[in-house]
N, C-alpha and C positions, 0 to 999 in steps of 0.2 A: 244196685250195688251201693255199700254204706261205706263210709268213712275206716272203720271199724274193720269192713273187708280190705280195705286197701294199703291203710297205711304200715308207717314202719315201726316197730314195738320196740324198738333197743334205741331209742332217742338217746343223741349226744347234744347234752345241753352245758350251759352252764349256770351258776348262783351270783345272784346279784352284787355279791362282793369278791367277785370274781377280779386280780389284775388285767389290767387291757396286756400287760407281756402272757397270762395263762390264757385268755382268752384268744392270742393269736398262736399262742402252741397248741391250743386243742382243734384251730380250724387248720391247721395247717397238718399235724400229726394224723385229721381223719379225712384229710382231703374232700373238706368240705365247703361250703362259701358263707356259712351263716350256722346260728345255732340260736335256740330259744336262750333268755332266760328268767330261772324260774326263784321264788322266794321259799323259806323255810320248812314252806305248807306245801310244797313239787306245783304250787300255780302258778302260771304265767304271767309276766311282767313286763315281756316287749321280747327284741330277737335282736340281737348285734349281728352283721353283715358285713362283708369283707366293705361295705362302701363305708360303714357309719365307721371304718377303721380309718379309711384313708381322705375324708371331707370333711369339710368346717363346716356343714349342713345345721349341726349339735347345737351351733352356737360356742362350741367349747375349741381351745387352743393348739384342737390337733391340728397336725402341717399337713397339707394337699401332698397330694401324689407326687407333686413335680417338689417341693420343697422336701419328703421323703427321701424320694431317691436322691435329692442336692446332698441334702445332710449326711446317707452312706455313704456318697461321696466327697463331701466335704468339702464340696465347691463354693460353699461359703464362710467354709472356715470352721474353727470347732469352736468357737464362742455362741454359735449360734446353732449348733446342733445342739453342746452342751444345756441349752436354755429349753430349747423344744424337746426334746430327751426327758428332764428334769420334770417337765408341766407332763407330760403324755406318761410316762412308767406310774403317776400317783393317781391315774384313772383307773375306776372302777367299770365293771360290765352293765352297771344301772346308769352309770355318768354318761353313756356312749352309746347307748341299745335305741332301736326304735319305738315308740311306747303309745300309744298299746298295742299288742300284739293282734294282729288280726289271726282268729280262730275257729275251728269250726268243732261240734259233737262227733261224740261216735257214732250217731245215726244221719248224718248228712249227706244229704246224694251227691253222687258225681259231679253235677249239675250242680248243685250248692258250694262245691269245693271250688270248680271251675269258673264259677261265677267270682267268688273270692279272690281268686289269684289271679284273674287278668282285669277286674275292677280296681283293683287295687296295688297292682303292679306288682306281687310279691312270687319270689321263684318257690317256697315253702310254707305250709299253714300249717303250726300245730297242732293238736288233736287232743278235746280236753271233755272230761265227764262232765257229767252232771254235778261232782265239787269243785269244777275249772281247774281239774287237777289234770297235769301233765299222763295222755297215757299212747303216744304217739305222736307222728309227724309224716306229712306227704309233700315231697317234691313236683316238681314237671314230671320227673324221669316215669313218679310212680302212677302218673296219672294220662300220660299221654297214648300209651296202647289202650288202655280204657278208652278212651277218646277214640281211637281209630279204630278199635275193634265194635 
């Protein structure tokens, strides 16, 4: 079984100049935890993940989780939501993504997909042709009856 047989063909991504506010309404709206995204040409570029939404891993000035939920709360006042607000709504989906995206062919085994996602700690691989064009995506969900069957 290929890559090709398995995965998902209605991929929910987003474009590199994507806001980080569309980018948390499209993970949110498809009840999803991450999404590729891709550049003008439908090729991959990296994947934003609900973590690279909520840690200063980036290097960049988004607030941790606990400083998140502070700030809806306003437990530090609104001088300094105001401030982390301001730097975090002018991010883009390239400022924030993981990069590079780990991916595999349409023709990759199981075995190749599997090897991908638990070497490399990732819960999704995109699925890209032979233009590194976007034409699919496989989950755990989609791979793990494979795996046990």
């Amino acid at each position: 079984m290929k890559a090709r047989d398995i995965m998902k063909k209605d991929v929910i991504f987003v474009t590199q100049d994507e806001s980080i506010q569309e980018v948390l309404r499209i993970l949110m709206k498809n009840n999803v935890s991450g999404v590729p995204v891709i550049d003008k040409n439908n090729q991959v570029l990296g994947v934003v993940t609900e973590k690279d939404l909520i840690t200063k891993e980036k290097g960049l000035n988004i607030p941790s989780y606990i400083e998140f939920v502070a700030s809806i709360l306003f437990i530090d006042g609104d001088l300094k939501y105001n401030i982390n607000h301001e730097k975090v709504i002018t991010l883009t989906a390239k400022e924030i993504m993981s990069s590079p995206a780990y991916t595999v062919y349409l023709d990759a085994s199981v075995e190749e997909i599997a090897s991908v996602m638990v070497n490399r700690r990732i819960n999704r691989v995109p699925v890209i042709d032979k233009e590194r064009k976007l034409v699919g995506i496989i989950g755990r969900s989609d791979l793990l009856p494979i795996l046990i069957n």
